[in-house]
TORMIMI-234234 format. One record per atom (N, C-alpha, C): atom name; residue number from 1; x, y, z; residue in one letter. Coordinates in Angstrom, 2 decimals. Layout:
residues N
atomo, num, X, Y, Z, residuo
CA, NUM, X, Y, Z, a
...
//
This chain:
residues 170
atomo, num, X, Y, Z, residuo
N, 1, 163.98, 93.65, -86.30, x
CA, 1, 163.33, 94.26, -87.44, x
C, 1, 161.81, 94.25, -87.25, x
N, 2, 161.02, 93.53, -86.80, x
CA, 2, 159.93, 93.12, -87.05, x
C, 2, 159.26, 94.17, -85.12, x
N, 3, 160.22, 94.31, -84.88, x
CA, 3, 159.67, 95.16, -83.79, x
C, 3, 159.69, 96.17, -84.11, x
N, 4, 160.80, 96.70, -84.83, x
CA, 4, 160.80, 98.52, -85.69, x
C, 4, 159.54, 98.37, -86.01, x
N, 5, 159.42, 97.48, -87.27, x
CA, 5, 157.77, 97.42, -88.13, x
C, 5, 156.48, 97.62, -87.44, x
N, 6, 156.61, 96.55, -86.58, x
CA, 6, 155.33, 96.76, -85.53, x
C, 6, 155.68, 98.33, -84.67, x
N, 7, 156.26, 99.04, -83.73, x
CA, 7, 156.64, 99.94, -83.80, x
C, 7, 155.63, 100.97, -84.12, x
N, 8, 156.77, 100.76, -86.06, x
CA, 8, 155.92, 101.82, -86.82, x
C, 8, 154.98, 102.23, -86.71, x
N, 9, 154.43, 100.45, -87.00, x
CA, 9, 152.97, 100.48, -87.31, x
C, 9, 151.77, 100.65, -86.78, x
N, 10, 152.02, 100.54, -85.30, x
CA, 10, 151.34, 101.35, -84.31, x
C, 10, 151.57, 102.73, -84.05, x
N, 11, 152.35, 103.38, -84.28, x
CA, 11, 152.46, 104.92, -84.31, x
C, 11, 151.94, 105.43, -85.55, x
N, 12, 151.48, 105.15, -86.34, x
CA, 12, 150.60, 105.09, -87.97, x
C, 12, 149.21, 105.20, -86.94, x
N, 13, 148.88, 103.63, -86.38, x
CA, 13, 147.77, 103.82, -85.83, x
C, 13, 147.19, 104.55, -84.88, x
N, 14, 148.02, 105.58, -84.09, x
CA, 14, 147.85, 106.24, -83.07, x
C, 14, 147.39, 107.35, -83.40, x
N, 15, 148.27, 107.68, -84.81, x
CA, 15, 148.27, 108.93, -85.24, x
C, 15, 147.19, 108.99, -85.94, x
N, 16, 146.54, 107.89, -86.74, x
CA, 16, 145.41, 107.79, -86.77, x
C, 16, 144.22, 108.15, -86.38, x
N, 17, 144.08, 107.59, -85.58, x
CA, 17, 143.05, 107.50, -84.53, x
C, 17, 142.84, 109.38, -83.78, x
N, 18, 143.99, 109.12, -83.28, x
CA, 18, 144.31, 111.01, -82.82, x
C, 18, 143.70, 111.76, -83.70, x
N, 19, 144.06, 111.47, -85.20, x
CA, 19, 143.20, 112.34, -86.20, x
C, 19, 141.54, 112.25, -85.97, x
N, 20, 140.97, 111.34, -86.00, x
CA, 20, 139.74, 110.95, -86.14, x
C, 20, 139.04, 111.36, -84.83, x
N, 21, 139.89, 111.47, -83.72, x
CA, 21, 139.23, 112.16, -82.61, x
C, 21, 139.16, 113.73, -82.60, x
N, 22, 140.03, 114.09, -83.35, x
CA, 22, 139.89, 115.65, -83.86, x
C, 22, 138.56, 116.17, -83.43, x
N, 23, 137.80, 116.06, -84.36, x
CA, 23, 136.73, 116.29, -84.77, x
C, 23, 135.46, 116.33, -83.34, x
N, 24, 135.69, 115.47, -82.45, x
CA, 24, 135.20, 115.60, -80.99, x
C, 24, 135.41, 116.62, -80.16, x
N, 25, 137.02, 117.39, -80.75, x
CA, 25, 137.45, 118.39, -79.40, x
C, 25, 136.39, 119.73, -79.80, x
N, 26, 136.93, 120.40, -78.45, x
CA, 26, 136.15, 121.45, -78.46, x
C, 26, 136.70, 122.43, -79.68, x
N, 27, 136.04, 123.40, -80.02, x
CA, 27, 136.10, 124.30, -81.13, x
C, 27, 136.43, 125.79, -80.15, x
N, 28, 136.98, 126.34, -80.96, x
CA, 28, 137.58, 127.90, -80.12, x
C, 28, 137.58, 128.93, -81.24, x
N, 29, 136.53, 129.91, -80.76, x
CA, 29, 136.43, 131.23, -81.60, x
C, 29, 136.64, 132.16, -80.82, x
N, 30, 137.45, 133.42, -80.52, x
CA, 30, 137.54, 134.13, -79.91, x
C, 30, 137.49, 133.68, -78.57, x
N, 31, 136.70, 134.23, -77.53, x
CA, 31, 136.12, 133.76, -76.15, x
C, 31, 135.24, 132.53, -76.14, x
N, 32, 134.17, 132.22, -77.07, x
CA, 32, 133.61, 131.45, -77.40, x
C, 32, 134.21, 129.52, -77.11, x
N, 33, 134.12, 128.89, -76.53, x
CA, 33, 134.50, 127.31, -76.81, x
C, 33, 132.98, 126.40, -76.68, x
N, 34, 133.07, 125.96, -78.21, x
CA, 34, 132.17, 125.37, -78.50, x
C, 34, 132.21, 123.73, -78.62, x
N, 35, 131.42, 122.46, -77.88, x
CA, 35, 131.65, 121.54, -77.65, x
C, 35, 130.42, 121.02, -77.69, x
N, 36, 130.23, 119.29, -77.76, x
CA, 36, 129.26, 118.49, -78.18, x
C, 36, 128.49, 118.64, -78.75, x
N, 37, 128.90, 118.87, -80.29, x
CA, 37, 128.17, 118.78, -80.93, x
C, 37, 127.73, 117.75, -81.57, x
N, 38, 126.72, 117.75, -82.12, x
CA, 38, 125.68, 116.11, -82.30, x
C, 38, 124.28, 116.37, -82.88, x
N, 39, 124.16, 115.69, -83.56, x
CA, 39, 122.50, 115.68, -84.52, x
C, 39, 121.73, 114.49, -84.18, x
N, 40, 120.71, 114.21, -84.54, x
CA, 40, 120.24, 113.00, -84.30, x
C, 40, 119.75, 112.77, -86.13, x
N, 41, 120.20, 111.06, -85.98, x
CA, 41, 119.10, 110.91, -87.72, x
C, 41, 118.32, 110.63, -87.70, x
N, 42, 117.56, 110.69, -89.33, x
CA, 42, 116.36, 111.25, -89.48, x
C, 42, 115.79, 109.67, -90.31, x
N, 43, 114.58, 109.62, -90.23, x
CA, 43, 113.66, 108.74, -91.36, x
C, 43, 114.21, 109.48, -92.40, x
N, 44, 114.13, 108.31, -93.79, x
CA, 44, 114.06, 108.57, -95.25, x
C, 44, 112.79, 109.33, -95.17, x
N, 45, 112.79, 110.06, -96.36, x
CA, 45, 111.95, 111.56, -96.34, x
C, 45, 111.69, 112.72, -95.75, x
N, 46, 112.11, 112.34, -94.30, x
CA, 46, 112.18, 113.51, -93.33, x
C, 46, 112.59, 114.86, -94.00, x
N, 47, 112.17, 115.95, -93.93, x
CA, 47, 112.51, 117.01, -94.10, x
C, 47, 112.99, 117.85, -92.91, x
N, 48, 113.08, 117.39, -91.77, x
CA, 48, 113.59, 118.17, -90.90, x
C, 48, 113.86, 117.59, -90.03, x
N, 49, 115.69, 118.26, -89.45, x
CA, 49, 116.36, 117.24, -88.42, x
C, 49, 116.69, 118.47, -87.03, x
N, 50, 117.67, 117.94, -86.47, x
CA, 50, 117.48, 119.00, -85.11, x
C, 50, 119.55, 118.44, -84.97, x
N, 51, 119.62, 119.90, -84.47, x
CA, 51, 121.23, 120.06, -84.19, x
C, 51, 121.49, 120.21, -82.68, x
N, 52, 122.43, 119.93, -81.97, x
CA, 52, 122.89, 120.17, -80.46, x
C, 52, 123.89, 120.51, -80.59, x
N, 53, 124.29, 121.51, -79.37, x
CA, 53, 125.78, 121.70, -78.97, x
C, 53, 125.81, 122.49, -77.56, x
N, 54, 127.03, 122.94, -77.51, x
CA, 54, 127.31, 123.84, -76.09, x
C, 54, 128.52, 124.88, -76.79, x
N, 55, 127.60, 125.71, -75.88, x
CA, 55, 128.47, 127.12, -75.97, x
C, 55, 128.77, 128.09, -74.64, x
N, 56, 130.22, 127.64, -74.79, x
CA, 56, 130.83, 128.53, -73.77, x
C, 56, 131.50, 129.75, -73.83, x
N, 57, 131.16, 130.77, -72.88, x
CA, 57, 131.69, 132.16, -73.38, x
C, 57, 132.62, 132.59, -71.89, x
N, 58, 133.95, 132.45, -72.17, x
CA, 58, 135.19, 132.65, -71.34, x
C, 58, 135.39, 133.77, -71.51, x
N, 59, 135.14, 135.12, -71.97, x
CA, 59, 135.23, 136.36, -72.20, x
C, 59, 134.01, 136.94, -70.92, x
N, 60, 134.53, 138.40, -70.53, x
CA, 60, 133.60, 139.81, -70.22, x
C, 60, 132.53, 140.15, -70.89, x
N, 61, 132.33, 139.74, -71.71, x
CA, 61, 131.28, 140.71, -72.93, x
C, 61, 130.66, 139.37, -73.64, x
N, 62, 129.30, 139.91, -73.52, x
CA, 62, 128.58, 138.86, -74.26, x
C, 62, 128.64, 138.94, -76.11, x
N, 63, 128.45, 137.37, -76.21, x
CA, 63, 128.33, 137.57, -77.51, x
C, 63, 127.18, 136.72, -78.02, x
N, 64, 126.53, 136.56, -79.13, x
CA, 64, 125.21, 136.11, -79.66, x
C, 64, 125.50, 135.62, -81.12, x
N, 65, 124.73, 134.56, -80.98, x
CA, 65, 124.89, 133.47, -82.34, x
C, 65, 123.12, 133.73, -82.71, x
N, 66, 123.89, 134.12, -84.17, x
CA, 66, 122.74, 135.21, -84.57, x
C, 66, 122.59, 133.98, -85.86, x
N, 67, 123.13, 133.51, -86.57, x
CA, 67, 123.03, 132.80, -87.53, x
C, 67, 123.09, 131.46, -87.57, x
N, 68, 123.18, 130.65, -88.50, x
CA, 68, 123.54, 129.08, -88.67, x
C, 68, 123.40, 129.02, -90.29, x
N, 69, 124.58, 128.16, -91.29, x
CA, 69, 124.21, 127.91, -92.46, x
C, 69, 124.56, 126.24, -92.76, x
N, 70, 124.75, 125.47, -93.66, x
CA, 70, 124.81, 124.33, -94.22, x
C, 70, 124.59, 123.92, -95.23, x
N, 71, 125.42, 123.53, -95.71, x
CA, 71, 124.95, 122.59, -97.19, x
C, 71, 123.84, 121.41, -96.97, x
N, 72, 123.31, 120.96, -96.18, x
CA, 72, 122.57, 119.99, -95.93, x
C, 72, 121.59, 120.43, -95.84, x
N, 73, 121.26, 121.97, -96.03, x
CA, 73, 119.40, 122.50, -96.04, x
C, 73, 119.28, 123.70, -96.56, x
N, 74, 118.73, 123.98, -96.98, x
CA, 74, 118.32, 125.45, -97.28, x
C, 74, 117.87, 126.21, -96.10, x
N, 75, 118.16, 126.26, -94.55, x
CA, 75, 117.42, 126.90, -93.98, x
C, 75, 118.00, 126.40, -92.40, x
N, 76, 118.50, 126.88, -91.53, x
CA, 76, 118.44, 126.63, -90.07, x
C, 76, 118.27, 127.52, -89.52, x
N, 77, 117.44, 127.52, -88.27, x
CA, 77, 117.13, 128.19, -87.19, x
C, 77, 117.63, 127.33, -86.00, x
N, 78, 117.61, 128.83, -85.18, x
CA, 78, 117.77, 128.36, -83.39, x
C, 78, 116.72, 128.37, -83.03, x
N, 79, 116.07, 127.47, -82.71, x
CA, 79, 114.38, 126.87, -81.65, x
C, 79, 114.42, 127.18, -80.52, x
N, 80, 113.50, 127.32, -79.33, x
CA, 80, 113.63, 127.18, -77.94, x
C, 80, 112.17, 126.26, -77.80, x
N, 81, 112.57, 125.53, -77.25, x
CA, 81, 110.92, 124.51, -77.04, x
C, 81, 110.95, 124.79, -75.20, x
N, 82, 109.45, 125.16, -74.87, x
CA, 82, 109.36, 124.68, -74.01, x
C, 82, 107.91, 124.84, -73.59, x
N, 83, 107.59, 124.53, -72.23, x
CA, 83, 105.93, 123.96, -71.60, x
C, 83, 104.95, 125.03, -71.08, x
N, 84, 104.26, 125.19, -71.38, x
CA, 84, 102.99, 126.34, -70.83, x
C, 84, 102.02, 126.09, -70.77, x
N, 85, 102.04, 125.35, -69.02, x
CA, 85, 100.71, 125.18, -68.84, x
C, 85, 100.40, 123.71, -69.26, x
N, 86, 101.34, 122.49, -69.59, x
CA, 86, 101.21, 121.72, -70.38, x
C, 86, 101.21, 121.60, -71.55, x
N, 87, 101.11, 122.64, -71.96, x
CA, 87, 101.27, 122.22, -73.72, x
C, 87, 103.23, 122.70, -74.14, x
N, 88, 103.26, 122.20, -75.11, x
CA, 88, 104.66, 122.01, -75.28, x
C, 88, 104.84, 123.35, -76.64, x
N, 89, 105.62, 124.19, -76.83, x
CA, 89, 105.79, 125.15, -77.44, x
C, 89, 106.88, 125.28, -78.42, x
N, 90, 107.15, 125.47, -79.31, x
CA, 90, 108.51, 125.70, -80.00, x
C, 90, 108.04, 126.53, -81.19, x
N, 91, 109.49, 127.92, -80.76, x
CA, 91, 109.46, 129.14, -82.22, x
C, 91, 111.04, 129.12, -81.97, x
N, 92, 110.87, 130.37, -83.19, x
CA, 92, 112.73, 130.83, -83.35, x
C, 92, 112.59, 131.53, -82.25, x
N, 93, 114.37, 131.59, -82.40, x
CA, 93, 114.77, 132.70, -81.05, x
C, 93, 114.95, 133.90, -81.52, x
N, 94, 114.07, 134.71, -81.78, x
CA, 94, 114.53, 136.57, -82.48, x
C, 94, 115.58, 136.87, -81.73, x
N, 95, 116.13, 137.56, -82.79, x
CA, 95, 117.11, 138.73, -82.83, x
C, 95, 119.09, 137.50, -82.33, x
N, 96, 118.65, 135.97, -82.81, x
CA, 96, 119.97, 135.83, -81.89, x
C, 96, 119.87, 134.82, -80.42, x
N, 97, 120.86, 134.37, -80.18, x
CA, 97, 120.48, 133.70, -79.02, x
C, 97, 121.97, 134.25, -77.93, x
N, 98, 121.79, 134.78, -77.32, x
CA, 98, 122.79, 135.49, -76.20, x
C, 98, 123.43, 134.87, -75.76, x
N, 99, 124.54, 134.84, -75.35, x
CA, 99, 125.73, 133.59, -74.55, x
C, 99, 125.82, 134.73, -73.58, x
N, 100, 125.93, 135.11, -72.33, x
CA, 100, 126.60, 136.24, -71.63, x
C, 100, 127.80, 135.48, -71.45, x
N, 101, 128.60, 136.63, -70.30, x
CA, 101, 130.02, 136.44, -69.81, x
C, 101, 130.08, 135.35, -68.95, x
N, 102, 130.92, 134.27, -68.92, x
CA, 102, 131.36, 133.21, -67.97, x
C, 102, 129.63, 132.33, -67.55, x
N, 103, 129.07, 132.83, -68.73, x
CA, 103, 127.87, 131.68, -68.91, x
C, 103, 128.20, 130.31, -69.77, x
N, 104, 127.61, 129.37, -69.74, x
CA, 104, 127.25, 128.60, -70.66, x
C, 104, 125.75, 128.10, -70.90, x
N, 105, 125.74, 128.17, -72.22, x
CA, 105, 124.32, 127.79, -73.02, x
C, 105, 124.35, 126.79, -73.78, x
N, 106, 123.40, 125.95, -73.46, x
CA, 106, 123.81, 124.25, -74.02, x
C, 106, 122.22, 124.40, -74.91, x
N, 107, 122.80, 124.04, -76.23, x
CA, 107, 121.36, 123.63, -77.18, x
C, 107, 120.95, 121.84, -76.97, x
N, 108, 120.07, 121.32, -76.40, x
CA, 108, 119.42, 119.99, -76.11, x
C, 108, 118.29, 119.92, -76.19, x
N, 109, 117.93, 118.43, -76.27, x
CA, 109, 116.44, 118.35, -76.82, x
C, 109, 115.98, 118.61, -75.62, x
N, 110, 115.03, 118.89, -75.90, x
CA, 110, 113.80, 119.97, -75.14, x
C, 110, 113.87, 121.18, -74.25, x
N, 111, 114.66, 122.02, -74.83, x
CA, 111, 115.31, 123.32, -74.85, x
C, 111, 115.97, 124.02, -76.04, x
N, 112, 116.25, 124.95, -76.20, x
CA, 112, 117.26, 125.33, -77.17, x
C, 112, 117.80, 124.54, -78.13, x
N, 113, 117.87, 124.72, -79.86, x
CA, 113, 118.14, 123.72, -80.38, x
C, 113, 117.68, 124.49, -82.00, x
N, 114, 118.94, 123.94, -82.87, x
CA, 114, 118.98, 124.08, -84.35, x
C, 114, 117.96, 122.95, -85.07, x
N, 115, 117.09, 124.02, -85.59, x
CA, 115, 116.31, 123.29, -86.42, x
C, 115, 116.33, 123.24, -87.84, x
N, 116, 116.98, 122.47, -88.09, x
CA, 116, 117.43, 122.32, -89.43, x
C, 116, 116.28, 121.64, -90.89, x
N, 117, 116.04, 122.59, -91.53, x
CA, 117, 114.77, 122.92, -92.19, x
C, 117, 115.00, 122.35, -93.81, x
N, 118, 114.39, 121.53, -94.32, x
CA, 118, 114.52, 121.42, -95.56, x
C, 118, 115.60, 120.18, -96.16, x
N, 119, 115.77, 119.47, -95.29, x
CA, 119, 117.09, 118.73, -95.66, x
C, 119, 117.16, 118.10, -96.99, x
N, 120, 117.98, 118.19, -97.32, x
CA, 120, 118.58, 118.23, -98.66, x
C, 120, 118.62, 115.92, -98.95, x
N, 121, 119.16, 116.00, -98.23, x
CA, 121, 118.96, 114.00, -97.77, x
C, 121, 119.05, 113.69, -96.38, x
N, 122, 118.91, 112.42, -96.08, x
CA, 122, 118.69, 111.91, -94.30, x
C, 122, 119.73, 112.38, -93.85, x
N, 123, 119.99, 112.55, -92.24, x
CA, 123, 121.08, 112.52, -91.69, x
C, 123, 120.72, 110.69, -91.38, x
N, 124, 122.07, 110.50, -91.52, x
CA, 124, 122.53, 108.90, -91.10, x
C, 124, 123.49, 108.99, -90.60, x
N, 125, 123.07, 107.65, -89.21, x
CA, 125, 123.88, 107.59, -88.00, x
C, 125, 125.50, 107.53, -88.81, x
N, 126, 126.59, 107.79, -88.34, x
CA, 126, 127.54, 108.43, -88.21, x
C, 126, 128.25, 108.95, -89.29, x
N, 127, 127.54, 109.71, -89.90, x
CA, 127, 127.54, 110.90, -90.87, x
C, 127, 128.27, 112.25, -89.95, x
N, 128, 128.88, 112.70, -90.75, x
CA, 128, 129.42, 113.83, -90.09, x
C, 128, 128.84, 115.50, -90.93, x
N, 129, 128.35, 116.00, -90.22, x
CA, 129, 127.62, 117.21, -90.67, x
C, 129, 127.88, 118.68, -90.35, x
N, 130, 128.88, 118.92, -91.48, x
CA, 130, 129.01, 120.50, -91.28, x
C, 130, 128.23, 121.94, -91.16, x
N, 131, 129.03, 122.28, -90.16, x
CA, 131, 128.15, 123.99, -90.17, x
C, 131, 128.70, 124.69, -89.98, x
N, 132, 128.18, 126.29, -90.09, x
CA, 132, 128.87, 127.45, -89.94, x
C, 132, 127.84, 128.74, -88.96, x
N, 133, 128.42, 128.53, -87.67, x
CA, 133, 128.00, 129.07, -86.72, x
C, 133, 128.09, 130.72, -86.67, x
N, 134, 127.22, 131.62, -87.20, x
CA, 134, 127.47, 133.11, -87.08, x
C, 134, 127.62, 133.94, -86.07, x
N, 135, 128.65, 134.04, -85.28, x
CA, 135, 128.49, 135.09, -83.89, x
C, 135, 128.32, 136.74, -84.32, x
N, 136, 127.81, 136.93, -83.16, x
CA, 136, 127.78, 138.58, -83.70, x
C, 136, 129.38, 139.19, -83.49, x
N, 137, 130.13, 138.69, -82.70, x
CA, 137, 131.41, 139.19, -82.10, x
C, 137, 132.82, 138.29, -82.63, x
N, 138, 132.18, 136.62, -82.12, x
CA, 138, 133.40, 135.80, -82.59, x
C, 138, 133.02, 135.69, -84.11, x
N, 139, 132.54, 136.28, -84.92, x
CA, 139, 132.48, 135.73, -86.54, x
C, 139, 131.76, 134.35, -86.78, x
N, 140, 132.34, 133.91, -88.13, x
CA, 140, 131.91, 132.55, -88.63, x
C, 140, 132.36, 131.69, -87.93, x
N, 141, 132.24, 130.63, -87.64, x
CA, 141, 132.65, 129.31, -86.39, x
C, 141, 132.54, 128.37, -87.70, x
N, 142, 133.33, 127.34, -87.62, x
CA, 142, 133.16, 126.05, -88.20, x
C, 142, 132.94, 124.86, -87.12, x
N, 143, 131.51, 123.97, -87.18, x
CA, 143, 131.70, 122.66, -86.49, x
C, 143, 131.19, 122.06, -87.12, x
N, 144, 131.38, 120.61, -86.52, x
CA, 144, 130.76, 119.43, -87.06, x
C, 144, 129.88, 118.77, -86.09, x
N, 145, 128.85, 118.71, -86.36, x
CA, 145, 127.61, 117.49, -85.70, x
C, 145, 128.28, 116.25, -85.48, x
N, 146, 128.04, 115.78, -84.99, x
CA, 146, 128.21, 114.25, -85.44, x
C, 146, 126.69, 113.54, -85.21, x
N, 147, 126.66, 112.87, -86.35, x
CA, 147, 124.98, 112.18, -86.40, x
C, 147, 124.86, 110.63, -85.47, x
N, 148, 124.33, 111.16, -84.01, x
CA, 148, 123.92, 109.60, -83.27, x
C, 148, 122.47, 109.13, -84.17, x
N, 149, 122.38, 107.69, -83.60, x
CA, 149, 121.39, 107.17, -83.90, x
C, 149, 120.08, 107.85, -83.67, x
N, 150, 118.63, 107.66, -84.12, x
CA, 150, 117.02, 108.23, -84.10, x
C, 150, 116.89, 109.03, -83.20, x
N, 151, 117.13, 107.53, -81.78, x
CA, 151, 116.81, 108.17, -80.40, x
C, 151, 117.80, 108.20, -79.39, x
N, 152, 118.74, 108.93, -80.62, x
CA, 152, 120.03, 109.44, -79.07, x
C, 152, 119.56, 110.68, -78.21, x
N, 153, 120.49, 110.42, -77.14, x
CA, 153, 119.57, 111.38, -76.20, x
C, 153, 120.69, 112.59, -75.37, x
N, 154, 121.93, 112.36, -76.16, x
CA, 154, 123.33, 112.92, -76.02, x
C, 154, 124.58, 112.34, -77.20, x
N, 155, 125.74, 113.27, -77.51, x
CA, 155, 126.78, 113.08, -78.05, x
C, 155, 127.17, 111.87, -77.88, x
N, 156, 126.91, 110.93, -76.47, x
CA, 156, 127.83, 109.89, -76.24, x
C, 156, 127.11, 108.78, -76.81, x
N, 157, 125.94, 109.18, -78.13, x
CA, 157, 125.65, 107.73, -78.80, x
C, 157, 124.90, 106.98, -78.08, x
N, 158, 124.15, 107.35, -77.30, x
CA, 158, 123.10, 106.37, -76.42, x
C, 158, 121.82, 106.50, -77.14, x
N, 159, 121.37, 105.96, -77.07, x
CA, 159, 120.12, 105.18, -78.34, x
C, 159, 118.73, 106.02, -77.70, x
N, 160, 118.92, 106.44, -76.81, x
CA, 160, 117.74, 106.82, -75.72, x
C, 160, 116.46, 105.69, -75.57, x
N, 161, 116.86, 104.34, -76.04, x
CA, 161, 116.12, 103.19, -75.75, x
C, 161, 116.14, 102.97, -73.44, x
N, 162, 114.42, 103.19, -73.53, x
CA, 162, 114.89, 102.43, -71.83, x
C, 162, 115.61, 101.04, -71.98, x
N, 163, 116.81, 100.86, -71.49, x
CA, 163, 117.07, 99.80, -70.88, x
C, 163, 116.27, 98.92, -69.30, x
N, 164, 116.37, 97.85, -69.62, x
CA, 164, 115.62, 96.40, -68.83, x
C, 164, 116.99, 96.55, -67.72, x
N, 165, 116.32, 96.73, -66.05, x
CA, 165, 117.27, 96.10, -65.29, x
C, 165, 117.00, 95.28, -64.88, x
N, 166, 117.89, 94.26, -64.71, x
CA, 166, 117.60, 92.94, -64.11, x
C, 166, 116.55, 92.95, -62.71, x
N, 167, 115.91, 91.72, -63.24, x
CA, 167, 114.39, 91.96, -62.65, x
C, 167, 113.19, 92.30, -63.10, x
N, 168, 113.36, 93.26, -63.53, x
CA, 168, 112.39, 94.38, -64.23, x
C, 168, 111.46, 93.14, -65.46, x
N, 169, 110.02, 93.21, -65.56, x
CA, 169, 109.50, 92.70, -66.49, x
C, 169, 108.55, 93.47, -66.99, x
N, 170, 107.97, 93.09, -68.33, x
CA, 170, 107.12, 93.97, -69.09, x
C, 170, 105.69, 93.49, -69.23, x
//
């Protein structure tokens, strides 16, 4: 008896868990497969946080993510930051940001990247943060961020703190 129970009760927890990893897999719109997505949180008061992901386009024909919406702001844009000359640059991306055919386009810090304008309250570390991705071709997309810590520096929750290797002194 007590092995049925236990049993059970680990297939409860599996199924569990399986659920809760949901939310990690990749997302599929049309040709489109969209994966790692991730925010970083913000200071109390912050008014503005920054979104990541990857977008893959398994289709012939390009398609373009022309939009972004959320309950968490009145306002997102797609950013492109980058260097000229040394100085460091960041505007929107007009008209859309292009995925071509059997490309992939990864939004990361210091490149490409949702700038999420106006926030409504903090993102806090593992908050889960919905959006709605506008393609011009695949439609509305649903994903979720997931919020790493200040100074994560990827999905996989790394703090973007340098780590000390043995030896190493300050």
């Amino acid at each position: 008896m007590r092995a049925t129970i236990a049993a059970a009760l680990l297939t409860v927890l599996m199924t569990g868990l399986a659920g809760s990893l949901a939310s990690a897999e990749d997302v599929k719109a049309g040709d489109l497969v969209i994966s790692q997505a991730w925010s970083r949180a913000t200071p109390n008061g912050a008014k503005v946080g920054t979104g990541y992901l990857t977008i893959e386009n398994k289709g012939a024909a390009a398609d373009k993510l022309v939009g972004v919406t959320g309950d968490v702001s009145s306002r997102i844009e797609v950013h492109e930051m980058s260097m000229n000359n040394g100085v460091m640059k960041m505007r929107p991306v007009d008209g859309g940001l292009t995925i071509d055919p059997g490309k992939t386009v990864k939004l990361a810090p210091s490149g490409y990247h949702l700038m999420i304008m106006d926030l409504k309250s903090p993102l806090k570390q593992g908050d889960k943060l919905p959006l709605t991705l506008q393609f011009e071709k695949a439609g509305k997309v649903a994903v979720t961020l997931d919020v790493q810590g200040v100074g994560a520096q990827g999905p996989s929750g790394g703090d973007g703190m340098m780590k000390m290797s043995p030896g190493m002194k300050m």
